[in-house]
N, C-alpha and C positions, 0 to 999 in steps of 0.2 A: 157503720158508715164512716168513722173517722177516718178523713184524709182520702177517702177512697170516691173522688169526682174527679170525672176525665182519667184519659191515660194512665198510667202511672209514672211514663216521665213525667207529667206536669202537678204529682201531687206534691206537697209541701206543706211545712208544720210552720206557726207563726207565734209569736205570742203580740197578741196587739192591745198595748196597756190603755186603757180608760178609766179614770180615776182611781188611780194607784194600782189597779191589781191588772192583771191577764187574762185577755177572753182566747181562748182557744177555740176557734170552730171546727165544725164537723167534719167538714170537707175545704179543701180552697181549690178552687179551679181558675186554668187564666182563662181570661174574659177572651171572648172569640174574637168581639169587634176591636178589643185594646189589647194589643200581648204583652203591656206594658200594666197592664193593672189587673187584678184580681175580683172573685167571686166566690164571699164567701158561703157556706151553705150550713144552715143547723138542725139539725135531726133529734123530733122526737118521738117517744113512742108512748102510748095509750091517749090517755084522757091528760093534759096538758093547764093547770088551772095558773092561776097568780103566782105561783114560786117563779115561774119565769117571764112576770112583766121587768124584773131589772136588768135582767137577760136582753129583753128587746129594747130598754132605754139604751143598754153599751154598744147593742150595734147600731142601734140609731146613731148614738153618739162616731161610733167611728167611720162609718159611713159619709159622715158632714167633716169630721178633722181628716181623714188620712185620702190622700189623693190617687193611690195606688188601689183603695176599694171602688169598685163602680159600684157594688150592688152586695146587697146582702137577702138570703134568701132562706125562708124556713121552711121544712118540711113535717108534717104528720103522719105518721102510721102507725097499724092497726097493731095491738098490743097481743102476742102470741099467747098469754098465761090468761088474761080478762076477756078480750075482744073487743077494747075501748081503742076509739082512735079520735082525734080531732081536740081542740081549742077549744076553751070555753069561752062564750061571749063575751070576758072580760081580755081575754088574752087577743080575738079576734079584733078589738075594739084599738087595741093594742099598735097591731102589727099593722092596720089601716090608718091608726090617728102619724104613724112614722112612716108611711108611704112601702112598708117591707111585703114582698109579696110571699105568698106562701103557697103548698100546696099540699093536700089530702090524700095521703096513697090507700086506698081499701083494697087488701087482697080479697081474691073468691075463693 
C-alpha cells in the first residue's frame, strides 16, 4: 500500500521529522476539502500489538505541529500467511485516546 492512495498524480513520498527521526507513511493523499494539505494513511497487516503505540504518538505529534496534515488515518488488514487482522485493545485505546481514526478491512 506504500504511497499508493488516490491517483497516482497525487501520490508523494515525505519524510516528516518528529523527534529526531522520519516517519514515513504508507500512503499520502491530498485532502479533497484542502488541496493545500495532506492525508496521511498507515497500513497494517495481521494482529497489530504495542510495537506501534510510538508509531501513533509521532502521528499524533505531527498532526498537532505540521499545518499541511489535516488528518492522519490507520488502516488494518487481514494477514494472508495467519488470518489475524485488527488492533489490540491497547493500540485501539491508542488510536482513540489521539482522536486518529481507523479502519478494519476483512477480506472473504
Amino acid at each position: 500500500m506504500r504511497n499508493q492512495i488516490g491517483p497516482p498524480s497525487k501520490w508523494r513520498t515525505k519524510c516528516y521529522l518528529v523527534k529526531f527521526r522520519c516517519r514515513f507513511p504508507d500512503g499520502i493523499q491530498v485532502d479533497p476539502n484542502n488541496p493545500l494539505a495532506v492525508i496521511l494513511h498507515e497500513a497494517k497487516e495481521g494482529f497489530v500489538t504495542e510495537r506501534a503505540l510510538k508509531q501513533i504518538e509521532r502521528d499524533a505529534a505531527i498532526r498537532v505541529r505540521d499545518d499541511n496534515v489535516s488528518e492522519v488515518v490507520w488502516h488494518f488488514f487481514m494477514s494472508g500467511t495467519t488470518g489475524m487482522v485488527g488492533p489490540s485493545q491497547e493500540i485501539l485505546d491508542a488510536l482513540n485516546h489521539y482522536n486518529i481514526p481507523y479502519y478494519i478491512h476483512i477480506t472473504a
